[in-house]
LUMLOMAR-788743 format. One record per residue (C-alpha): residue in three letters; chain; x, y, z. Coordinates in pm, whole numbers, plus 32768, in hexadecimal, padded with zeros to 4 digits. Last residue first. Layout:
BEGIN
type:ala, mol:A, c1:X, c2:Y, c3:Z
...
***
This chain:
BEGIN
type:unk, mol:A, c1:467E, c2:205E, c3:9FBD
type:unk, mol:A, c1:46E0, c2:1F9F, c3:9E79
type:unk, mol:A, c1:47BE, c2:2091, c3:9DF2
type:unk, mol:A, c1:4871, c2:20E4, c3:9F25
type:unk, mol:A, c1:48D0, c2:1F8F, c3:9F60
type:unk, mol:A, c1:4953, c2:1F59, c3:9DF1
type:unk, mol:A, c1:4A03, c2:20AB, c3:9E4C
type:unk, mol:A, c1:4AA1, c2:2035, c3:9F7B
type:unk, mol:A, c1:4ADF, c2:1EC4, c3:9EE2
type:unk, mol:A, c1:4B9F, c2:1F7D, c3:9DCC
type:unk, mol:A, c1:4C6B, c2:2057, c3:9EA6
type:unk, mol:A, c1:4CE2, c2:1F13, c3:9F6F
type:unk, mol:A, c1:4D27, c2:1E77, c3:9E54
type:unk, mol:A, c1:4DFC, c2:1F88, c3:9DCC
type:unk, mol:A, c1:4E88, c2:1FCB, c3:9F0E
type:unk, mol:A, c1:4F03, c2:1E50, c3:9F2E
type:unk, mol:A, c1:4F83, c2:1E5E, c3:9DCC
type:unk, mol:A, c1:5046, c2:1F9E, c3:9E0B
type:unk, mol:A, c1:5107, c2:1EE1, c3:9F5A
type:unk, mol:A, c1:5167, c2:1DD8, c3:9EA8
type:unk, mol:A, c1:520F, c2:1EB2, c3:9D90
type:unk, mol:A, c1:52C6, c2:1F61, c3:9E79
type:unk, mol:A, c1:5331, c2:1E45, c3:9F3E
type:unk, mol:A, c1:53A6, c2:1D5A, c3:9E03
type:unk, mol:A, c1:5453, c2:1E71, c3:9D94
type:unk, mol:A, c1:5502, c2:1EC0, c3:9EC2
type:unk, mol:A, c1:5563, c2:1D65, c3:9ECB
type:unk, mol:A, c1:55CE, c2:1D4D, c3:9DA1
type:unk, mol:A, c1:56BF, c2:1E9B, c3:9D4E
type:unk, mol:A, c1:5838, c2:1E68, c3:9D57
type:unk, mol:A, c1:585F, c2:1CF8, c3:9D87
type:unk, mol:A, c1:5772, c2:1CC3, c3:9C97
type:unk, mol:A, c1:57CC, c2:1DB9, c3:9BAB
type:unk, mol:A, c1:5962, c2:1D10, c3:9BC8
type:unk, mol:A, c1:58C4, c2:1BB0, c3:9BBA
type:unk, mol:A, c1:5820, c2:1C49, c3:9A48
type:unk, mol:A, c1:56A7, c2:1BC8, c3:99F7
type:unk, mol:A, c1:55F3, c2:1CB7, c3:9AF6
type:unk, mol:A, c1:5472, c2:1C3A, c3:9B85
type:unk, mol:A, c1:54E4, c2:1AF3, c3:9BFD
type:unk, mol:A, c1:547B, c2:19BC, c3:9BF5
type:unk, mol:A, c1:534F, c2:1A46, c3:9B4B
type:unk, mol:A, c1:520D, c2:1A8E, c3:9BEE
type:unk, mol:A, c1:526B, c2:1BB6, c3:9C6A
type:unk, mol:A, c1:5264, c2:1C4E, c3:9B15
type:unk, mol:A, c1:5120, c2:1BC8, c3:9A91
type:unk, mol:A, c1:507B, c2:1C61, c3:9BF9
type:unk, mol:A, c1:50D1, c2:1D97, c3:9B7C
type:unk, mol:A, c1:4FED, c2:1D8B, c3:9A4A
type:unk, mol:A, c1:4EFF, c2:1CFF, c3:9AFA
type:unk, mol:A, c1:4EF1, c2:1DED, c3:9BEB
type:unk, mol:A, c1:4EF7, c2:1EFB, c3:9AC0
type:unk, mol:A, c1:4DBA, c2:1E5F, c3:9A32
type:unk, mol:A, c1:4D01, c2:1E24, c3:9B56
type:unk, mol:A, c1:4D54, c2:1FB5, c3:9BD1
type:unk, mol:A, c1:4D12, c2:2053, c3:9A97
type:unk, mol:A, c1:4BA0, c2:1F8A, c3:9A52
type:unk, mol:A, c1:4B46, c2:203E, c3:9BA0
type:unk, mol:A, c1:4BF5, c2:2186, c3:9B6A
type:unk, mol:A, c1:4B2F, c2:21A2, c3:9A3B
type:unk, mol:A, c1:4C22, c2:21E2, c3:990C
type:unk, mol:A, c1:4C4C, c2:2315, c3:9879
type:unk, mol:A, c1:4D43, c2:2394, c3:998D
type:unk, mol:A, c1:4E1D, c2:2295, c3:98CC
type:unk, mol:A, c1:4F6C, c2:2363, c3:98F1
type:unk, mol:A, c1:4F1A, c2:2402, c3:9A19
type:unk, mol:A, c1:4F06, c2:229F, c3:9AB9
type:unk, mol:A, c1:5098, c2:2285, c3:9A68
type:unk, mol:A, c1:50EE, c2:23BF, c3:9B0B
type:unk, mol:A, c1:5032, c2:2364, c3:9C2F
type:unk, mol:A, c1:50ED, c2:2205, c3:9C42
type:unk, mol:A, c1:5239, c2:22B2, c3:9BEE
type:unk, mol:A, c1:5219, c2:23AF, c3:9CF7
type:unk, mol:A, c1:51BB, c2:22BC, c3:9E0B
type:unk, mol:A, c1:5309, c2:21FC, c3:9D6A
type:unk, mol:A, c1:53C9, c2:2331, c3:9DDE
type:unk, mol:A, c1:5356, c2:236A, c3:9F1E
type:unk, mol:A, c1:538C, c2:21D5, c3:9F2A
type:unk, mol:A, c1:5501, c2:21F8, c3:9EC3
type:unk, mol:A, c1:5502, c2:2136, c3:9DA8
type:unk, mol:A, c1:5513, c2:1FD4, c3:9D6B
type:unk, mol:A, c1:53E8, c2:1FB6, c3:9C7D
type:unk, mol:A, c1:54BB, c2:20EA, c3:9BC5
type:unk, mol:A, c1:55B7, c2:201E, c3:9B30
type:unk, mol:A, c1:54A1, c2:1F7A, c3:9A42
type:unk, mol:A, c1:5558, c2:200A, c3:993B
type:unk, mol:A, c1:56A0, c2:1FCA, c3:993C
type:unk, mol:A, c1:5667, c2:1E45, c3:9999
type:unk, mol:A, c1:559F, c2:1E44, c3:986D
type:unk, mol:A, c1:56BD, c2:1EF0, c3:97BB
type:unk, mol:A, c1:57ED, c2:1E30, c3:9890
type:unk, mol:A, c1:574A, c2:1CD0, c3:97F0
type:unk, mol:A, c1:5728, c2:1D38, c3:969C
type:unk, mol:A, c1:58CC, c2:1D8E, c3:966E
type:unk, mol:A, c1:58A2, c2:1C40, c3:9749
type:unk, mol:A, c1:57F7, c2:1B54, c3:9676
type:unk, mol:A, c1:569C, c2:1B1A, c3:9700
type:unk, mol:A, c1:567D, c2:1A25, c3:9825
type:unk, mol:A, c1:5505, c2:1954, c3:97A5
type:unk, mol:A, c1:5424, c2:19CA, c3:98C7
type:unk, mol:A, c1:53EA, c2:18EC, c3:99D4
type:unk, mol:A, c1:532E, c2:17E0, c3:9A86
type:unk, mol:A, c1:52AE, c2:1769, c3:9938
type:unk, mol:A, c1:5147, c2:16C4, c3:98E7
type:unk, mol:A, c1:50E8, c2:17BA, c3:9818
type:unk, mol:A, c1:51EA, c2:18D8, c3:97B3
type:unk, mol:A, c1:527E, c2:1976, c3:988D
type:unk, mol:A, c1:529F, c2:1B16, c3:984E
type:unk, mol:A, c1:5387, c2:1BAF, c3:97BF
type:unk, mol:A, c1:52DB, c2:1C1C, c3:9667
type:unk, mol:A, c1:5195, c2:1C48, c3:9733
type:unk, mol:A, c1:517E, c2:1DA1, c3:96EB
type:unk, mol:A, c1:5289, c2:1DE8, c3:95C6
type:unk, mol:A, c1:53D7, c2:1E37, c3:964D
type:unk, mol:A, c1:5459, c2:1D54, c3:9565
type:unk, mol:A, c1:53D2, c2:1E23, c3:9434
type:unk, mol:A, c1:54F1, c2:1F20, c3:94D4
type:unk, mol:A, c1:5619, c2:1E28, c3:94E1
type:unk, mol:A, c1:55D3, c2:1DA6, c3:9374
type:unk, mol:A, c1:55D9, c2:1F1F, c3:92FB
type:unk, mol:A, c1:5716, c2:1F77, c3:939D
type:unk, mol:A, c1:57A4, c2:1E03, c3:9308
type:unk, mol:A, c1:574B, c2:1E4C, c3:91C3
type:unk, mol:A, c1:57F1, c2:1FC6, c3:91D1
type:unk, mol:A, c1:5916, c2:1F16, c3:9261
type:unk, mol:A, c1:591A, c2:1E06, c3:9157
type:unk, mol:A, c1:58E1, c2:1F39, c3:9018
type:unk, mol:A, c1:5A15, c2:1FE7, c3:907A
type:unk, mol:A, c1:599D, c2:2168, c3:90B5
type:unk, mol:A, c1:59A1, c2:2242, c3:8FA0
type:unk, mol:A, c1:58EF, c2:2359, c3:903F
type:unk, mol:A, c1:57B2, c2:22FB, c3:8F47
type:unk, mol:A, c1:57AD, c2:218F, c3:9001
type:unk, mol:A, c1:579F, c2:2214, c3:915A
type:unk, mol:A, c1:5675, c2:22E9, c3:9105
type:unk, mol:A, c1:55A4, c2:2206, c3:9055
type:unk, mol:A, c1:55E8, c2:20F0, c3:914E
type:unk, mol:A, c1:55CC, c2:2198, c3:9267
type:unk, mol:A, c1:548D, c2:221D, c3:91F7
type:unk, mol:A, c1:53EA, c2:20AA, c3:91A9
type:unk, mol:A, c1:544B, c2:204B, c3:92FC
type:unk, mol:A, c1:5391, c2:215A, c3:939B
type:unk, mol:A, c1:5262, c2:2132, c3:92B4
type:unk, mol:A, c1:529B, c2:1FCB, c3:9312
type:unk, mol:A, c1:527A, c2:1FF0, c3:949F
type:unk, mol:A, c1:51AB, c2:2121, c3:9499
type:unk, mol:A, c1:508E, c2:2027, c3:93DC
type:unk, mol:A, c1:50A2, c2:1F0C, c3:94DA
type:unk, mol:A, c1:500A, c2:1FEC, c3:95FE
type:unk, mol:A, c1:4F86, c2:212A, c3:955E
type:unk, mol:A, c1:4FB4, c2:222F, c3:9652
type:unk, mol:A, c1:503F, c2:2321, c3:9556
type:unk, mol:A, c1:519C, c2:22CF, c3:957D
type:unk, mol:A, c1:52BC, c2:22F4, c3:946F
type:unk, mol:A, c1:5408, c2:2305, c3:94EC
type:unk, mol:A, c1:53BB, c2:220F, c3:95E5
type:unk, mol:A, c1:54B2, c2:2112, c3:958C
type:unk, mol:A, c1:5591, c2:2202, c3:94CD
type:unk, mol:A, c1:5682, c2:2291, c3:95EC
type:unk, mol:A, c1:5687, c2:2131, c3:968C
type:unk, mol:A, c1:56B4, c2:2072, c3:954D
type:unk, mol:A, c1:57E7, c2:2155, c3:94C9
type:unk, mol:A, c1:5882, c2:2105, c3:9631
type:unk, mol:A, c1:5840, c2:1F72, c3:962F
type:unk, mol:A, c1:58CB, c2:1F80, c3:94BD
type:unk, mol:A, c1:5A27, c2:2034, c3:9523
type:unk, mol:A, c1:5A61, c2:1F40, c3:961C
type:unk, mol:A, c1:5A49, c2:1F39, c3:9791
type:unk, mol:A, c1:5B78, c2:1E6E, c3:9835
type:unk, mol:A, c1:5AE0, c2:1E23, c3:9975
type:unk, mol:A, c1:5C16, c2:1DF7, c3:9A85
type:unk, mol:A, c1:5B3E, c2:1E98, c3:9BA6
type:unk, mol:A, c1:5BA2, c2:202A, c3:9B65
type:unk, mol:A, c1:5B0E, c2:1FD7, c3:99E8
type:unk, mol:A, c1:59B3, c2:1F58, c3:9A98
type:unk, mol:A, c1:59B2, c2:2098, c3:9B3F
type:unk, mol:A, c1:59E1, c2:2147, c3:99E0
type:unk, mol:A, c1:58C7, c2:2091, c3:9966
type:unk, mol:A, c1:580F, c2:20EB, c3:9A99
type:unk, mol:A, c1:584B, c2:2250, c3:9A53
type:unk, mol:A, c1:57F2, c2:2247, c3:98CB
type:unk, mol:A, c1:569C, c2:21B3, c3:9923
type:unk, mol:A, c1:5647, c2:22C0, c3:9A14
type:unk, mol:A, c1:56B8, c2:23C4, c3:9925
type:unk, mol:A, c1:55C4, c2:2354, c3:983D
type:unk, mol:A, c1:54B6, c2:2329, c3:9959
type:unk, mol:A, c1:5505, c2:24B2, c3:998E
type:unk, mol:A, c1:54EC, c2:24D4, c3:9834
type:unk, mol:A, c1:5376, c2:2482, c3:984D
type:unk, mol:A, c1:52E6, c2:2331, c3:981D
type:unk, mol:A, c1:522F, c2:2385, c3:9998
type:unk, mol:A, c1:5135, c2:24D6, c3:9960
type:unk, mol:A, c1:516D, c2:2503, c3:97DA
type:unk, mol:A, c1:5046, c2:25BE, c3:974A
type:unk, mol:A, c1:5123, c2:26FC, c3:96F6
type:unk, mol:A, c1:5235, c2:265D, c3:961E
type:unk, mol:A, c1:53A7, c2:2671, c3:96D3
type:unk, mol:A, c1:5400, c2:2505, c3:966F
type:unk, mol:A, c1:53BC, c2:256E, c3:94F4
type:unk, mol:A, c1:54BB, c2:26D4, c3:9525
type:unk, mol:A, c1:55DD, c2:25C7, c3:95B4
type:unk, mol:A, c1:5571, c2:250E, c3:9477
type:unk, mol:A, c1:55A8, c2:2613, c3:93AE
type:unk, mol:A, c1:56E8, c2:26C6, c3:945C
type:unk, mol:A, c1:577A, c2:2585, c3:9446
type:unk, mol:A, c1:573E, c2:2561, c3:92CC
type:unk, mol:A, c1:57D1, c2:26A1, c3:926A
type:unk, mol:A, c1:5910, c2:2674, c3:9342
type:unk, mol:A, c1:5959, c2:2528, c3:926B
type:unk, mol:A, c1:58F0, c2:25EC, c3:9124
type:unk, mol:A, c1:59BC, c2:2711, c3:91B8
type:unk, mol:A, c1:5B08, c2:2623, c3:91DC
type:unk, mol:A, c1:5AB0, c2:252D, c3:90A0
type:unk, mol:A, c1:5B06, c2:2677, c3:8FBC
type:unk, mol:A, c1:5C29, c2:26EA, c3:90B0
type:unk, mol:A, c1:5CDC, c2:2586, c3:9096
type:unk, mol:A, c1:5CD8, c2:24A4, c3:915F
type:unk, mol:A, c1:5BD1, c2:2391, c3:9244
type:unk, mol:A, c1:5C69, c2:2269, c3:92B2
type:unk, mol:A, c1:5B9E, c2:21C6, c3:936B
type:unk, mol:A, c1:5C56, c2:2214, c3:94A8
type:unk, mol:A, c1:5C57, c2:2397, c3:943B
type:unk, mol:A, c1:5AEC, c2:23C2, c3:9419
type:unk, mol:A, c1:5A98, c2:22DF, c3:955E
type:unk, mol:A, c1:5B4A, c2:23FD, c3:9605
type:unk, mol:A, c1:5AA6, c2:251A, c3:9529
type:unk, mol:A, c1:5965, c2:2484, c3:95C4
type:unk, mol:A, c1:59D6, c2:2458, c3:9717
type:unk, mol:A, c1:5A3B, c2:25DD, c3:972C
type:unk, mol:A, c1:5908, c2:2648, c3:96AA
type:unk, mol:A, c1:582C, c2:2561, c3:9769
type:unk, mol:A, c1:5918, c2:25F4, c3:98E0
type:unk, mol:A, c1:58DD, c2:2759, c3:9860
type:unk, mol:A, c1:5749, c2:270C, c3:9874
type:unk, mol:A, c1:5789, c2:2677, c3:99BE
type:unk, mol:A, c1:5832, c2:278D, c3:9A67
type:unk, mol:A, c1:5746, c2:288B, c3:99D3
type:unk, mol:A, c1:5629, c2:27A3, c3:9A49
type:unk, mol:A, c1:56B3, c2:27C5, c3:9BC1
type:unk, mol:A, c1:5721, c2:2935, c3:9BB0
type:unk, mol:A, c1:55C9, c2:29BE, c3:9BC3
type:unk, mol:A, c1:5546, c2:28DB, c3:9D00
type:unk, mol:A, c1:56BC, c2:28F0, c3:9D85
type:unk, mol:A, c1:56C5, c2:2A7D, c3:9DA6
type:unk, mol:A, c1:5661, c2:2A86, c3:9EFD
type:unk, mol:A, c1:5756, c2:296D, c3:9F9E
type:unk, mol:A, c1:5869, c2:2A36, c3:9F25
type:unk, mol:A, c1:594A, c2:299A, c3:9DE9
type:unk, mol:A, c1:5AB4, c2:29EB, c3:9E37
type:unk, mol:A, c1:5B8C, c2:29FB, c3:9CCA
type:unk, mol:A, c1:5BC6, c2:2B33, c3:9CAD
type:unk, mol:A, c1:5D64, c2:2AEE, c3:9D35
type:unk, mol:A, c1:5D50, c2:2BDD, c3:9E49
type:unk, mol:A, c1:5BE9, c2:2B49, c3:9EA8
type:unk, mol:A, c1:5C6A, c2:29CE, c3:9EB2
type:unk, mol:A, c1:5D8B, c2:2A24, c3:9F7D
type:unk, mol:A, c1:5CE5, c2:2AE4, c3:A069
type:unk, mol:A, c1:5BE5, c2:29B9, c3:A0A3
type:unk, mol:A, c1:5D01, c2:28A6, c3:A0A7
type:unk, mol:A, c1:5DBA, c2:2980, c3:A16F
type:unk, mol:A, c1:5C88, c2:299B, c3:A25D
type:unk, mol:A, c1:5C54, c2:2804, c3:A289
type:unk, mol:A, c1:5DCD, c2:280D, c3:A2F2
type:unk, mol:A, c1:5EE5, c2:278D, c3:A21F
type:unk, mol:A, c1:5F81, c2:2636, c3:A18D
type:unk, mol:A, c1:600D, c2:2624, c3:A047
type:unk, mol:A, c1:5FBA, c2:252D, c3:9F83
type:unk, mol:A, c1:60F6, c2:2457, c3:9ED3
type:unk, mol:A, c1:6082, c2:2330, c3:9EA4
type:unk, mol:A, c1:60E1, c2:22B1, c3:A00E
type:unk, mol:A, c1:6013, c2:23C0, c3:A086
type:unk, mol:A, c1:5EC8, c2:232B, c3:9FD0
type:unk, mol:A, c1:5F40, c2:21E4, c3:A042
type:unk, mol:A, c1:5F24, c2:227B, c3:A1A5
type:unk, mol:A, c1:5DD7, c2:22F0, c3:A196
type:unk, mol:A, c1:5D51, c2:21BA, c3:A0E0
type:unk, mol:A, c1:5C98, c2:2124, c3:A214
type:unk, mol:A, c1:5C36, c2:2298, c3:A284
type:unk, mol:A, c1:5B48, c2:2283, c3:A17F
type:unk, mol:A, c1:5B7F, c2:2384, c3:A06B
type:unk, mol:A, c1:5A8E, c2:2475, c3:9FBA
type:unk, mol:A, c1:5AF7, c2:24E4, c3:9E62
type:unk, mol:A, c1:5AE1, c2:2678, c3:9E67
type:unk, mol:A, c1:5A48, c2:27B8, c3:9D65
type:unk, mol:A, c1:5927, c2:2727, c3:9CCF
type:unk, mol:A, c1:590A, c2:25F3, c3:9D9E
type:unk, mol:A, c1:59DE, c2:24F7, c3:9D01
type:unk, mol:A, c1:5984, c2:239F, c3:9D7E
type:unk, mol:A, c1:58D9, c2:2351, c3:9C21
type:unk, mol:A, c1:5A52, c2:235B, c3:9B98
type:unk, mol:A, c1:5AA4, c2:2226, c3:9C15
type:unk, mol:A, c1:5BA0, c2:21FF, c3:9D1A
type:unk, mol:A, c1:5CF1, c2:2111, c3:9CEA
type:unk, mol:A, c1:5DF0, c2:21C2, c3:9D79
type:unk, mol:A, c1:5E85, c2:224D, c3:9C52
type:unk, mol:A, c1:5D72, c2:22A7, c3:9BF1
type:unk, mol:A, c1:5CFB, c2:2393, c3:9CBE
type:unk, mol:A, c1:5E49, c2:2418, c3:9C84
type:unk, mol:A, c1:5DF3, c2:2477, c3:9B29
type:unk, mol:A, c1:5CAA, c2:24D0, c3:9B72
type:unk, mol:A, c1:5D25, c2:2600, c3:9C57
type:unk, mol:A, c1:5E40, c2:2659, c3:9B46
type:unk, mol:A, c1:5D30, c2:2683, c3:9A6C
type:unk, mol:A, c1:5C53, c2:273F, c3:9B79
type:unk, mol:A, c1:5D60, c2:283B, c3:9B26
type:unk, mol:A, c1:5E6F, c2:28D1, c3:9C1D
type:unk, mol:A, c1:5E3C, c2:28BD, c3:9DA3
type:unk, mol:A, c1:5DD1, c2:2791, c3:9D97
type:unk, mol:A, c1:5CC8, c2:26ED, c3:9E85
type:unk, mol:A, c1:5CCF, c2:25C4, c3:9F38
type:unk, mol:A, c1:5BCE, c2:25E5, c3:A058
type:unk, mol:A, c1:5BD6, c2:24DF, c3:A192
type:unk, mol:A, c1:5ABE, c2:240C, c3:A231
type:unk, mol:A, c1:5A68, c2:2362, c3:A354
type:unk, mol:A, c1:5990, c2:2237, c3:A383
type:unk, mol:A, c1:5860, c2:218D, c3:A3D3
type:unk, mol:A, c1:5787, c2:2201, c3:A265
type:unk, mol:A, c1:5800, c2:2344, c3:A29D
type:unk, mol:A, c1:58F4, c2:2429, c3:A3AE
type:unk, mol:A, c1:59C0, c2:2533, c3:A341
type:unk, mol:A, c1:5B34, c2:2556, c3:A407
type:unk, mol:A, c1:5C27, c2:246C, c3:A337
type:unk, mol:A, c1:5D12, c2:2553, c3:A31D
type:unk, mol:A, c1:5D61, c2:2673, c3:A1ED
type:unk, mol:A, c1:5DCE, c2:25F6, c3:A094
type:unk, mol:A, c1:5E7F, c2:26D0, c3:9FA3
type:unk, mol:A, c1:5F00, c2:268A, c3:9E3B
type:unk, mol:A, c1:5FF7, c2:2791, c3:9DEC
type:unk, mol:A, c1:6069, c2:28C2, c3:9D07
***
């Protein structure tokens, strides 16, 4: 039973990179991952990757170091090797178990008991893990649930303390989404609210869950006239919106996925009237000082954001101005 770490021998992003892997349970795995400060988004199914900068802390901890093949031999004795060929099915497995496991979690820090409250508390993540899995989702999927929970926890690993209300917010803010701008918002709201409040739950939290989720509103964080920036929100609000615009500072594979996934989910609208309205949209957010309320988000994820999102508005006008060309020739 060990935590293994093999050298710093894989190259990315303009360095090498070690695997820490246990031996034992992924449990164990996080565990240690902890311990030195990683979020859990750098958990790839079966390894955390490791720069070579934090080889030797790793060691220090208590890793022990082996070859790239005892960490693969390893792995297989103990099942717990995932082979490049079974990572497209294993992938929403993984994150399915992680929702589980972080909704019993937030179960037992709010104090949930008793075998009665137990199955209600099950009951109700099983429901709105079923309403994040409804057919037309393309992006407010529960892959943009887990999303949300990740950078939470990566704001945790940077001295965040996340409270109980920013985590019942991000599993209900989209609960309900039918495409309706405005409407999702407070249908969501009005759900958590219903549902917190027949568990039992004290009446402030379930006010501030449902406070946090109207705040998400459309223009709800945005300046107002005449102001350079948004009013700062309080910060169980702050880490949500943070939370969920996490994915402007994706990897851009993964932000290309995001903007597709996101024009799936008005493939009503004409591509023309799409593209003005979601560059303006993004535009709102650069606009502001800056686009993440938390130093720790900012630190974290701006510029990438601010990248990403600048590079989508330039192919959106770009698109437009083909197809306005196209029109009139």
């Amino acid at each position: 039973m060990a935590i293994l770490i093999d050298p710093p021998a894989w190259p990315a992003h303009g360095t090498l990179w070690s695997h820490l892997v246990s031996d034992t349970s992924t449990d164990e795995l996080h565990a240690f991952a902890r311990l030195l400060g990683f979020p859990r988004r750098s958990f790839d199914l079966d390894h955390y990757d490791v720069s070579a900068a934090n080889y030797d802390r790793a060691v220090a901890l208590g890793a022990l170091p082996v070859s790239g093949r005892e960490v693969v031999h390893r792995l297989r004795d103990a099942g717990l090797r995932v082979r490049q060929v079974d990572r497209i099915a294993v992938t929403p497995l993984r994150r399915r178990q992680y929702l589980v496991e972080q909704w019993e979690s937030l179960g037992t820090q709010i104090g949930t008991g008793g075998a009665v409250s137990a199955r209600a508390w099950q009951a109700l993540g099983g429901e709105l893990i079923a309403r994040w899995n409804e057919p037309h989702r393309s992006y407010h999927d529960e892959r943009h649930l887990e999303d949300v929970l990740l950078a939470l926890d990566h704001l945790e690993t940077r001295g965040e303390r996340i409270s109980p209300v920013t985590l019942l917010a991000a599993w209900f803010h989209d609960a309900v989404y039918l495409g309706a701008a405005g409407d999702d918002e407070r249908a969501s709201a009005a759900l958590a609210v219903a549902a917190l409040t027949q568990l039992g739950l004290d009446a402030s939290l379930v006010e501030g869950v449902r406070a946090s989720i109207i705040a998400t509103l459309p223009g709800q964080s945005a300046p107002s006239p005449g102001e350079a920036a948004p009013v700062q929100p309080d910060r169980a609000l702050a880490h949500l919106l943070d939370a969920d615009l996490w994915i402007f500072a994706a990897h851009p594979s993964r932000y290309a996925e995001y903007a597709a996934s996101v024009r799936s989910e008005y493939a009503r609208v004409p591509d023309a009237d799409f593209a003005v309205e979601r560059a303006r949209i993004l535009e709102s957010y650069l606009d502001r000082q800056t686009v993440y309320f938390t130093g720790a988000a900012r630190h974290l994820w701006e510029s990438r954001a601010r990248a990403n999102v600048s590079e989508e508005i330039a192919r959106l006008r770009s698109q437009n101005r083909f197809g306005a060309r196209t029109r009139a020739g």
